[in-house]
C-alpha positions as CSV (number, residue, x, y, z in Angstrom):
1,X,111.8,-56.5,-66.6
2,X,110.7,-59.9,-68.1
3,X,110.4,-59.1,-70.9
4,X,113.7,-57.0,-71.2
5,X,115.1,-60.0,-69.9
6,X,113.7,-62.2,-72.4
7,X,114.7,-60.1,-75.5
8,X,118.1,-59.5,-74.3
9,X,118.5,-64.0,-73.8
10,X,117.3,-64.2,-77.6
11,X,119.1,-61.9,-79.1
12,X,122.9,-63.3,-77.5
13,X,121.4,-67.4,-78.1
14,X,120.0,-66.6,-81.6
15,X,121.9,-63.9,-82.7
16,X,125.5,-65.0,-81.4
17,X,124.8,-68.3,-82.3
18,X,123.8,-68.0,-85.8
19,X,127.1,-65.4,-86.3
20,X,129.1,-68.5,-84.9
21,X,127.4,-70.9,-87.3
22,X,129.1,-69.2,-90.0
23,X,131.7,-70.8,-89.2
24,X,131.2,-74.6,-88.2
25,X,131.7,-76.8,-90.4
26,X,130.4,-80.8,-90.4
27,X,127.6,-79.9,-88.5
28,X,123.9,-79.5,-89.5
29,X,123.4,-75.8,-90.6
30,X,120.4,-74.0,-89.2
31,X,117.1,-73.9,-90.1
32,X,114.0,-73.4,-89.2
33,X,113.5,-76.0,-86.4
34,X,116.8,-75.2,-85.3
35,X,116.0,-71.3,-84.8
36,X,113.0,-72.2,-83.0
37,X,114.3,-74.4,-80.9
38,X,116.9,-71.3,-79.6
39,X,113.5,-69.2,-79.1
40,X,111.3,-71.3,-77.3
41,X,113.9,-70.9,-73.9
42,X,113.9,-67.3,-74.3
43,X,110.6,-67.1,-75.6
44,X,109.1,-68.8,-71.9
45,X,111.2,-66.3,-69.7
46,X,107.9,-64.3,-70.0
47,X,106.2,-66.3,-67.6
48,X,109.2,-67.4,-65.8
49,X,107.8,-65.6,-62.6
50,X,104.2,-67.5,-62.8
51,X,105.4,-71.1,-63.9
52,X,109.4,-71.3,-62.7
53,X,109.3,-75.4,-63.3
54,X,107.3,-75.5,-66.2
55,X,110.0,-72.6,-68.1
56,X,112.6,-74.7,-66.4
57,X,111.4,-77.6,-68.3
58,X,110.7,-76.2,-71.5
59,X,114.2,-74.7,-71.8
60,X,116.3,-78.2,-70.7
61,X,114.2,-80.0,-73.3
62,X,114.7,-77.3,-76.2
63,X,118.1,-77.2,-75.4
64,X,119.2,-80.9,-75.0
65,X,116.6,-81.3,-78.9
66,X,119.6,-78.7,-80.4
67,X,122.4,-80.1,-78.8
68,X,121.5,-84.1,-79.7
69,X,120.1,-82.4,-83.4
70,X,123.7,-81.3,-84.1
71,X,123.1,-77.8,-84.8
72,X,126.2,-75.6,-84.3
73,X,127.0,-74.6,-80.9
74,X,127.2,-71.5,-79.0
75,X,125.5,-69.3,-76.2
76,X,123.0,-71.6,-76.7
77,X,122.4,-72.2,-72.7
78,X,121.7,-68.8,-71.8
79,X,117.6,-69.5,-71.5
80,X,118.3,-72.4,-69.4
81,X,120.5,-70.9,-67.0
82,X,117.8,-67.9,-66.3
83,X,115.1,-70.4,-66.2
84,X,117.8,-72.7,-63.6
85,X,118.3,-69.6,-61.5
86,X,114.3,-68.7,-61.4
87,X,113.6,-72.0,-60.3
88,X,116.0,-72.1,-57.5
89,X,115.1,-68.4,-55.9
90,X,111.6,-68.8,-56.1
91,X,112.2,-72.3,-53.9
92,X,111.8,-75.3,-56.6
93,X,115.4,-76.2,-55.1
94,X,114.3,-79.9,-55.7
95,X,113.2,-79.4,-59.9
96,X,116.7,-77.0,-60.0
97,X,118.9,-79.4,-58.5
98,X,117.5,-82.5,-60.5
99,X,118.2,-80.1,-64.0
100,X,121.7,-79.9,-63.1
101,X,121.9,-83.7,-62.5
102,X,119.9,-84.4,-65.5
103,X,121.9,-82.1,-67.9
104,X,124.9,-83.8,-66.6
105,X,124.3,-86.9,-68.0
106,X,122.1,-86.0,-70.5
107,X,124.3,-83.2,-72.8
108,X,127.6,-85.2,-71.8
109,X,126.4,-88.7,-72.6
110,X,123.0,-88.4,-74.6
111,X,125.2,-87.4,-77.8
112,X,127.2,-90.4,-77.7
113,X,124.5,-93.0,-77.4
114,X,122.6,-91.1,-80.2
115,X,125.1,-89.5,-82.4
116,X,127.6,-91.5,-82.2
117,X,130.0,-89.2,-81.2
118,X,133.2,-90.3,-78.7
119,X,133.1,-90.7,-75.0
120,X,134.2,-87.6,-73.5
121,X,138.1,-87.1,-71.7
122,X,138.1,-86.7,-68.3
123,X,138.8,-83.2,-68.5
124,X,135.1,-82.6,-70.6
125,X,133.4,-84.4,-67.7
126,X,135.4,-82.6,-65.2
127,X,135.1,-79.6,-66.5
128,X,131.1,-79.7,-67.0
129,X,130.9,-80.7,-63.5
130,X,133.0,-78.0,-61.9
131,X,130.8,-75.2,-64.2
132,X,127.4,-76.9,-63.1
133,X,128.6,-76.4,-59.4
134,X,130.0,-72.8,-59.9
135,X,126.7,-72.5,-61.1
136,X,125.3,-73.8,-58.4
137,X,127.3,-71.9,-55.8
138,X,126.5,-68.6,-57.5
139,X,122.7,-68.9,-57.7
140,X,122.8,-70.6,-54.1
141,X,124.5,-67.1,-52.9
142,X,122.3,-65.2,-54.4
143,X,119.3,-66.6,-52.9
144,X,120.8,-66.9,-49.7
145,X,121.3,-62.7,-50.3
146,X,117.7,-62.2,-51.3
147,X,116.2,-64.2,-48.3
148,X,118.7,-62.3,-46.0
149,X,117.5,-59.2,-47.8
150,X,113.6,-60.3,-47.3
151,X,113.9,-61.0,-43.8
152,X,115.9,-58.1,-42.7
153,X,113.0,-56.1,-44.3
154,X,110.4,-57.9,-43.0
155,X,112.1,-57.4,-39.1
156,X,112.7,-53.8,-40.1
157,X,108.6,-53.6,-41.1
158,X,107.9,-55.8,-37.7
159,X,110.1,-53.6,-35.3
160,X,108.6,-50.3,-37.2
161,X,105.2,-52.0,-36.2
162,X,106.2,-52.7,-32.8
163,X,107.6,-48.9,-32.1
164,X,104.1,-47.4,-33.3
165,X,102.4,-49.8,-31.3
166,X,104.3,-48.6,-28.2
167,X,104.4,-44.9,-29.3
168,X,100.3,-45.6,-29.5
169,X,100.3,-47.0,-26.1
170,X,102.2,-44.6,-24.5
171,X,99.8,-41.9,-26.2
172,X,96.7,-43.3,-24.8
173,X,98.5,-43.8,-21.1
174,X,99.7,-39.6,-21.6
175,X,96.1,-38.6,-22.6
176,X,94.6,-40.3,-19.5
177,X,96.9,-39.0,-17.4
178,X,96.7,-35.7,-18.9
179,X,92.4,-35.7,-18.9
180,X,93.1,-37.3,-15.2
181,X,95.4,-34.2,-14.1
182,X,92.8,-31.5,-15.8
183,X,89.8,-32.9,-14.2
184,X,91.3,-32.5,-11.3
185,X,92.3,-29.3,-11.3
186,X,89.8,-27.8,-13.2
187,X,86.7,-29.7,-11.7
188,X,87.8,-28.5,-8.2
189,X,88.2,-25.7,-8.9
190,X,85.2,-24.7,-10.8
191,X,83.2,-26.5,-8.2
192,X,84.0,-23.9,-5.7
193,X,83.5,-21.1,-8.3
194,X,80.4,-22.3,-8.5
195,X,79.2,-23.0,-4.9
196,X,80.7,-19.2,-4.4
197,X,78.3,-17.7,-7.2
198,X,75.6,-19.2,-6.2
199,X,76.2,-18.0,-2.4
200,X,77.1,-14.4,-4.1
201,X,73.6,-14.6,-5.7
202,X,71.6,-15.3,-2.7
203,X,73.3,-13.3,-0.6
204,X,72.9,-10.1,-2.7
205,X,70.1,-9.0,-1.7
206,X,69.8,-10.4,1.7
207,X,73.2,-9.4,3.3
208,X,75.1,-7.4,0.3
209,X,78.3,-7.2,2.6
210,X,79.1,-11.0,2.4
211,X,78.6,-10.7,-1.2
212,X,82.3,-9.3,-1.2
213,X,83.5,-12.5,0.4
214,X,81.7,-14.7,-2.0
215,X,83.5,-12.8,-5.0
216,X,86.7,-12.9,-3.1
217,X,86.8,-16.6,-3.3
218,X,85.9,-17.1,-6.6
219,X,88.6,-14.6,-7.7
220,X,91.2,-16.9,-5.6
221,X,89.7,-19.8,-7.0
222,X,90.1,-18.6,-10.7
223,X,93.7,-17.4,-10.2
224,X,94.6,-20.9,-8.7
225,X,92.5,-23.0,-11.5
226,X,94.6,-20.6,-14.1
227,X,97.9,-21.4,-12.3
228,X,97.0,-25.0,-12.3
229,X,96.3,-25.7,-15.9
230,X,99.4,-23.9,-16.6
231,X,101.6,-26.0,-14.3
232,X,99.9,-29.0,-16.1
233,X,99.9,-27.3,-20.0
234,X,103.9,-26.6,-18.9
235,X,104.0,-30.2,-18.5
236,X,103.5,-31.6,-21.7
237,X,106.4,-29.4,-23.4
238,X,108.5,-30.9,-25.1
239,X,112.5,-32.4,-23.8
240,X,115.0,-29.0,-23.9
241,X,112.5,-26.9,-23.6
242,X,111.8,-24.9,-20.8
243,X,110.3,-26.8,-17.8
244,X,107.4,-25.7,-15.6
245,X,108.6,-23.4,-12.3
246,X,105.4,-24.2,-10.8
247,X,106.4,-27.3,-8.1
248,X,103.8,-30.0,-8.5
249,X,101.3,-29.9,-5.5
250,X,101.9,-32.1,-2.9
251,X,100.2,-33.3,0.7
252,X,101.7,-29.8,2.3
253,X,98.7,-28.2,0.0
254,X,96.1,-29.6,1.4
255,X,95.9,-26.6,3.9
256,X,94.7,-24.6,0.9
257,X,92.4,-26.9,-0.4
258,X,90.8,-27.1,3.3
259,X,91.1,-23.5,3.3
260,X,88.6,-23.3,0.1
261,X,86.5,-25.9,1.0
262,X,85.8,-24.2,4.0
263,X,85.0,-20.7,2.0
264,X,82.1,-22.9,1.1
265,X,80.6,-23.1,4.8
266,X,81.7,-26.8,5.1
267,X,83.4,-27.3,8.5
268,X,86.8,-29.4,7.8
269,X,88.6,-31.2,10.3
270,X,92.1,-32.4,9.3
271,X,94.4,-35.2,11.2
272,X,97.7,-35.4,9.0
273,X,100.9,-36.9,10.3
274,X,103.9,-35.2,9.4
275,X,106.0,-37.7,6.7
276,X,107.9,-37.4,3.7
277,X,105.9,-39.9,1.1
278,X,108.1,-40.2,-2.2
279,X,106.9,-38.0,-4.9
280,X,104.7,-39.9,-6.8
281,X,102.8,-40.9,-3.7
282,X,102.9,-37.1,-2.2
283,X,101.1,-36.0,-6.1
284,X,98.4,-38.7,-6.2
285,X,97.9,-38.3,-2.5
286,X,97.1,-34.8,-3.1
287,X,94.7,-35.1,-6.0
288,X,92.8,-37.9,-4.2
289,X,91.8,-35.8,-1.5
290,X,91.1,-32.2,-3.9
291,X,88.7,-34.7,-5.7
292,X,87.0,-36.2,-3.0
293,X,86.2,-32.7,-1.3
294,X,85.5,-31.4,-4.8
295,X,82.9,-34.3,-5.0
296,X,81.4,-33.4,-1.3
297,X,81.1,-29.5,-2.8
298,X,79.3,-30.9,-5.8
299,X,77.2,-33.7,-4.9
300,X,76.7,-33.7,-0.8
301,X,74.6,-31.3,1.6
302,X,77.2,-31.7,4.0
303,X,78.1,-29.8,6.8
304,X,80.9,-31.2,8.2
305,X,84.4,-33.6,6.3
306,X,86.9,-35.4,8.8
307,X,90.3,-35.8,6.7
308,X,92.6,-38.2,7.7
309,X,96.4,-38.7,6.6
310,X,98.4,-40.7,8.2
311,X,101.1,-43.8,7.6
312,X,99.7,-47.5,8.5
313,X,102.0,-50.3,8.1
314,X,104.1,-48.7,5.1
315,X,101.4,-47.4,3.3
316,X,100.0,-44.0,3.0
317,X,96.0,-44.0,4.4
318,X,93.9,-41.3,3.2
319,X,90.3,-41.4,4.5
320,X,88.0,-38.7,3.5
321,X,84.4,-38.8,5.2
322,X,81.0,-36.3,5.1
323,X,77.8,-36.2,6.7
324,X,76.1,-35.2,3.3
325,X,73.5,-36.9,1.5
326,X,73.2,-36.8,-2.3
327,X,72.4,-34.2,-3.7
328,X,69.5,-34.1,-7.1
329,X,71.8,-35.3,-10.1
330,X,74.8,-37.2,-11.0
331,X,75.7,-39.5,-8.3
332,X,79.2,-39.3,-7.2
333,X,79.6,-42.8,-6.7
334,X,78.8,-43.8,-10.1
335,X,76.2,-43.7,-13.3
336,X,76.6,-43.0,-16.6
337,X,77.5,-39.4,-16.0
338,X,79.1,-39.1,-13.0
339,X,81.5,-41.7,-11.3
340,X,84.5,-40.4,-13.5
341,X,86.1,-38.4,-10.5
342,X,86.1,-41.8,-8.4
343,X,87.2,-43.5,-11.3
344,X,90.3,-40.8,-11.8
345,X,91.2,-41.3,-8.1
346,X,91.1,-44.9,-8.5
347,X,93.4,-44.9,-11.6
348,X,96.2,-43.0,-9.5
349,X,95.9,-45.6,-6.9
350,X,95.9,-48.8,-9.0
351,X,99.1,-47.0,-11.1
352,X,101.0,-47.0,-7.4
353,X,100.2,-50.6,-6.7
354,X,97.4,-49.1,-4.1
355,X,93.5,-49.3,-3.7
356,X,91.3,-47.0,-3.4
357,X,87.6,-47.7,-2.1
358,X,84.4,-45.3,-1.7
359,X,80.8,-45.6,-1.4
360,X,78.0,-43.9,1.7
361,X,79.0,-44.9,5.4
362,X,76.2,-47.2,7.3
363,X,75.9,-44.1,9.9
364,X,75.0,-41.9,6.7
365,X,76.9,-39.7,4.4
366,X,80.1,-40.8,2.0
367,X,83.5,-42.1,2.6
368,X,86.4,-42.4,0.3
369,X,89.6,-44.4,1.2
370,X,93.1,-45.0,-0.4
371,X,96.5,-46.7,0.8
372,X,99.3,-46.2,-1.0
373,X,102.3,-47.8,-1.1
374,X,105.5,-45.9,0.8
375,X,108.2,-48.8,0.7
376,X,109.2,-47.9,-3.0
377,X,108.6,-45.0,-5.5
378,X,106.9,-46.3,-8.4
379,X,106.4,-44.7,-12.2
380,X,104.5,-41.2,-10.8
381,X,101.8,-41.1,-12.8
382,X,101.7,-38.7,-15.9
């Protein structure tokens, strides 16, 4: 494009000009100074891009040598005014705006003093000055168009930045809550699969008839761990497509999950006060107590789990306790593998504005307890 440029400004200020020439008289005919004088402006639009100033320099003095040398005039300014415009956009507003007040004096006066030629009228000077400041006002706009341009790019690239961020963000937040929602549903229930086999297996040969109950449960178990990866699969369709019929369990299901737990032998005893906790609260309240007896199935020899669910002082109190102790293995309360059911229930709490604690009672076995906020229904958690 430089170059383009640079070919097309020497061919109009030497080409037109020397087709002019033909036709001035009492002026000094061209040579070879004067023809190299009309190149050298043109000739440093190559490098207009690196050295703005330094082309803007080169062309005012090559042109102010032709015009005091008397060659014949013409388009002889075109090199200047590219180099002029450069200068400006690129932000040498100071060495653009000092050309124009040098050329001013310089090409209107300079001849006089030197050549000898007259003073110019009043219209000359006028008329110089008002083309100067069109000049002026058009390469002003221009860069005032190109920065408008540059910044509304540059917003465009920081708001396209700020949109993936967010669309990242919200990613990460869906995938926990999505790895959250399956460990909950499939941990429990593969915990009580397994409990079941293993009572199936030493039961068969001892008392084959309870066999039949062991396989009964784990059947149950299955279908309900199939139903509940559906419901969460279901949720992760897409908006206008067809939405999950399943309703999301709640704190009225925790008569099944007592109901499974005690397929297990485990001997539950459940306090819950009737309330209606907003929906968010009702899910995470749910979950909170399927992990914690999933964790006494996995990790406890207990015999015995007191669950309590009740409202204290506008929150929602869930207290889960056992009279297990821990079992070879993961720990439930934390360690590098295990820990990440207790850290799931946390998470839901934390998300409602609640807390969640858990850790062995002084009197022996484990407790887990969460309040959860009833007053108002925050985001429910993904």
């Amino acid at each position: 494009m430089d170059v383009a440029l640079a070919v097309l400004a020497a061919v109009v200020q030497i080409g037109v000009t020397a087709r002019l020439a033909r036709h001035h008289e009492h002026v000094r005919a061209l040579d070879v100074y004067g023809y190299l004088l009309l190149a050298a402006g043109p000739a440093a639009l190559l490098v207009r891009r690196r050295q703005p100033v330094a082309v803007l320099m080169l062309a005012f003095a090559t042109t102010l040598g032709y015009v005091l040398l008397g060659y014949p005039g013409g388009p002889v300014w075109v090199g200047l005014i590219v180099a002029f415009g450069t200068a400006l956009m690129s932000g040498h507003r100071i060495a653009a705006y000092g050309s124009l007040l040098a050329g001013y004096l310089g090409f209107l006066w300079l001849p006089v003093l030197t050549t000898g030629q007259p003073a110019p009228s009043a219209w000359a000077a006028g008329g110089l000055a008002a083309w100067l400041l069109l000049l002026l006002a058009g390469a002003e706009l221009i860069r005032n168009r190109r920065a408008f341009a540059q910044a509304s790019r540059q917003r465009a690239i920081e708001e396209q930045r700020s949109a993936h961020e967010a669309a990242r963000r919200q990613a990460s937040e869906e995938r926990l809550g999505i790895a959250r929602d399956l460990h909950d549903v499939v941990a429990h229930s593969l915990s009580l699969i397994n409990v079941q086999a293993g009572v199936a297996l030493e039961l068969m040969d001892q008392r084959p008839e309870q066999v039949r109950t062991a396989l009964t449960s784990i059947k149950q178990a299955s279908r309900e761990a199939l139903v509940d990866v559906q419901s969460v699969l279901d949720s992760l369709r897409r908006p206008g497509e067809e939405m999950p019929r399943a309703p999301a369990p709640g704190l009225r299901d925790v008569a099944e999950l007592v109901r499974r737990a005690e397929a297990t032998g485990l001997s539950v005893d459940v306090r819950v006060t009737p309330l209606s906790p907003p929906r968010g609260v009702d899910a995470a309240g749910y979950r909170i107590v399927q992990e914690a007896l999933t964790n006494v199935v996995r990790h406890a020899h207990a015999s015995r789990v007191n669950i309590r669910i009740a409202a204290d002082d506008g929150d929602l109190v869930i207290e889960v306790e056992d009279d297990g102790t821990e079992r070879p293995g993961p720990s439930r309360s934390g360690g590098s593998a295990g820990g990440r059911g207790i850290r799931g229930m946390t998470e839901r709490a934390t998300a409602l504005g609640g807390e969640l604690t858990a850790g062995p009672r002084p009197a022996g076995g484990f407790a887990v307890r969460a309040r959860l906020p009833l007053a108002t229904e925050p985001l429910e958690p993904r």
